[in-house]
N, C-alpha and C positions, 0 to 999 in steps of 0.2 A: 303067405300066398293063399288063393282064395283056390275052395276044393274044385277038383277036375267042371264037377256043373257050373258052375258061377265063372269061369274062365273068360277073360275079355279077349275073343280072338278077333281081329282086323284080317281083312286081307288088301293087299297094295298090289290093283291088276296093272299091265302092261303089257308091253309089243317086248320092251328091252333091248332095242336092236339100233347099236348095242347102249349094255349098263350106264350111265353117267354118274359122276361125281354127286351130281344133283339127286338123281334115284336114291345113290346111298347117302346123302344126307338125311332125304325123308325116311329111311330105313331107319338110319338111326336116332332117330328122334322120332319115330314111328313105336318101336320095342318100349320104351319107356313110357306109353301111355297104353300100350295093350301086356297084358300077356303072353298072347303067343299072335305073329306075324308072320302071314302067308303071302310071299312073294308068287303073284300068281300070272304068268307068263303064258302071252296067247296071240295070237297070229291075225292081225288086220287083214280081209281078204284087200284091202283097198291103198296097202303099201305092199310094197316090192323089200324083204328081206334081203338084211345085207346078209345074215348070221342065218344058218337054220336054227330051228327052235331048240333042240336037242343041245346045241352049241352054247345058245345064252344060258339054258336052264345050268349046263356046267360052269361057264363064267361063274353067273350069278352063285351056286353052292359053295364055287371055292372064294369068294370076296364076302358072302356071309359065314364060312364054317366057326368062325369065333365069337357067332352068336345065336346060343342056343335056344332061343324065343324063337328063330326064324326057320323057316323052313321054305321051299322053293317046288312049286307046283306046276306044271301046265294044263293050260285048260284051253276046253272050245266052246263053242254058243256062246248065249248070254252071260255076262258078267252077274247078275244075280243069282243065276242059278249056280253056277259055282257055288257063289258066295253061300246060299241056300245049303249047298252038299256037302260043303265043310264044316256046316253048323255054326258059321259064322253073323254078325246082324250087322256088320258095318263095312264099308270102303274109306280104304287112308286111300287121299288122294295128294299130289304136290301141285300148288300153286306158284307159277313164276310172274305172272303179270295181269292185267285187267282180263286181255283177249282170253285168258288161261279161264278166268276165273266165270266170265261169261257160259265160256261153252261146259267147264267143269257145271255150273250150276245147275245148266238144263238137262245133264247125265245126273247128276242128283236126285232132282225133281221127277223123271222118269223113274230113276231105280226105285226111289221111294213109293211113287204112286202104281210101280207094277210088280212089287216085290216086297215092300215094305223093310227095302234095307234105308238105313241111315248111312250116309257119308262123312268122315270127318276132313278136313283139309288142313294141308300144312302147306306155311309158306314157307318157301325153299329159302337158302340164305344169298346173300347179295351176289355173292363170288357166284352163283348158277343161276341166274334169273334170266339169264340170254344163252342157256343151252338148251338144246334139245338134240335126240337123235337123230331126226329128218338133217337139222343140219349138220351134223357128224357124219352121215351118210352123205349128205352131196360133196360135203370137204373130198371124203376116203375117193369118192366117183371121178371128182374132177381130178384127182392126182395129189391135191393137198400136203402138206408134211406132216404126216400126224403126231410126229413128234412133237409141235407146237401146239398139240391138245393137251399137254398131261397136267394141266390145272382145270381139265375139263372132265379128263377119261381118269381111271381108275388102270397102273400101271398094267395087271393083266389085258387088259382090253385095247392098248396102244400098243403092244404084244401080237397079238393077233392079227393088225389091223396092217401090220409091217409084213406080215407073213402074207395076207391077204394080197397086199398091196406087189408084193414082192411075184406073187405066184401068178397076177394079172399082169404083170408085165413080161415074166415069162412067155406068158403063152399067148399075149399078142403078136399080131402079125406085125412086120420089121419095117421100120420106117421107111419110104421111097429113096434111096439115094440121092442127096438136093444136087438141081443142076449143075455142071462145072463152069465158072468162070474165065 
């Protein structure tokens, strides 16, 4: 192991909301090319949270506690500066497809030319190249069974998403009694 200075730390930013099978793919295949891995978890003002932050950062610590390279951060601003104050020089990123790889490249190219971080990217494996959260979240929205996520979700978080799912129907208001025939 190389001493505390020389330490190759990444960090892998995100929304999380919530975790995928895919995230922890690149997690784990993330650990074994750094050091130590800062799952760094941060808040899009330009999506609508399913999870509040504080919720994922707990998912997230208990589905990586068995791996001790990892660690589980939140953060706000710019994803460089983070990256910056952890004394970190890179972003692990996950690649699912071309569209991914477009828009990841020009987040690259920025972090690089205004922060002088480097990005590494991974591609996710085949089983998750058509997940994402945005659509986990409009499944959970429109009423979906999320049961029929669990080769997508990570078994805590399909957990959650029943409770969630369970406590919105609750406390909606009660359907119209349909006309009598």
């Amino acid at each position: 192991m190389t001493g505390a200075k020389n330490k190759k730390r990444v960090v892998f930013p995100g929304q999380f909301d919530p975790i995928t099978n895919g995230h922890l793919d690149v997690i784990q295949r993330g650990v074994h090319l750094f050091d130590e891995l800062i799952v760094a978890v941060g808040v899009n003002p330009e999506k609508r949270e399913m999870f509040p932050l504080d919720d994922r950062i707990a998912m997230i610590r208990e589905l990586v506690k068995d791996m001790p390279a990892v660690k589980v951060q939140k953060y706000t601003g710019l994803t460089v500066d983070f990256v910056r104050s952890v004394q970190a020089t890179t972003i692990l990123r996950g690649i699912r497809d071309v569209s991914d790889l477009r828009y990841e490249f020009q987040l690259a190219m920025a972090n690089r030319a205004v922060g002088g971080i480097e990005t590494v990217f991974i591609m996710t494996g085949d089983q998750y190249a058509l997940t994402s959260s945005s659509l986990i979240r409009q499944i959970v929205a429109l009423g979906g069974d999320v049961d029929q996520l669990k080769t997508l979700l990570p078994q805590l978080v399909i957990k959650r998403l029943r409770e969630m799912q369970k406590r919105f129907r609750k406390d909606a208001p009660p359907e119209p009694d349909a006309p009598a025939t």
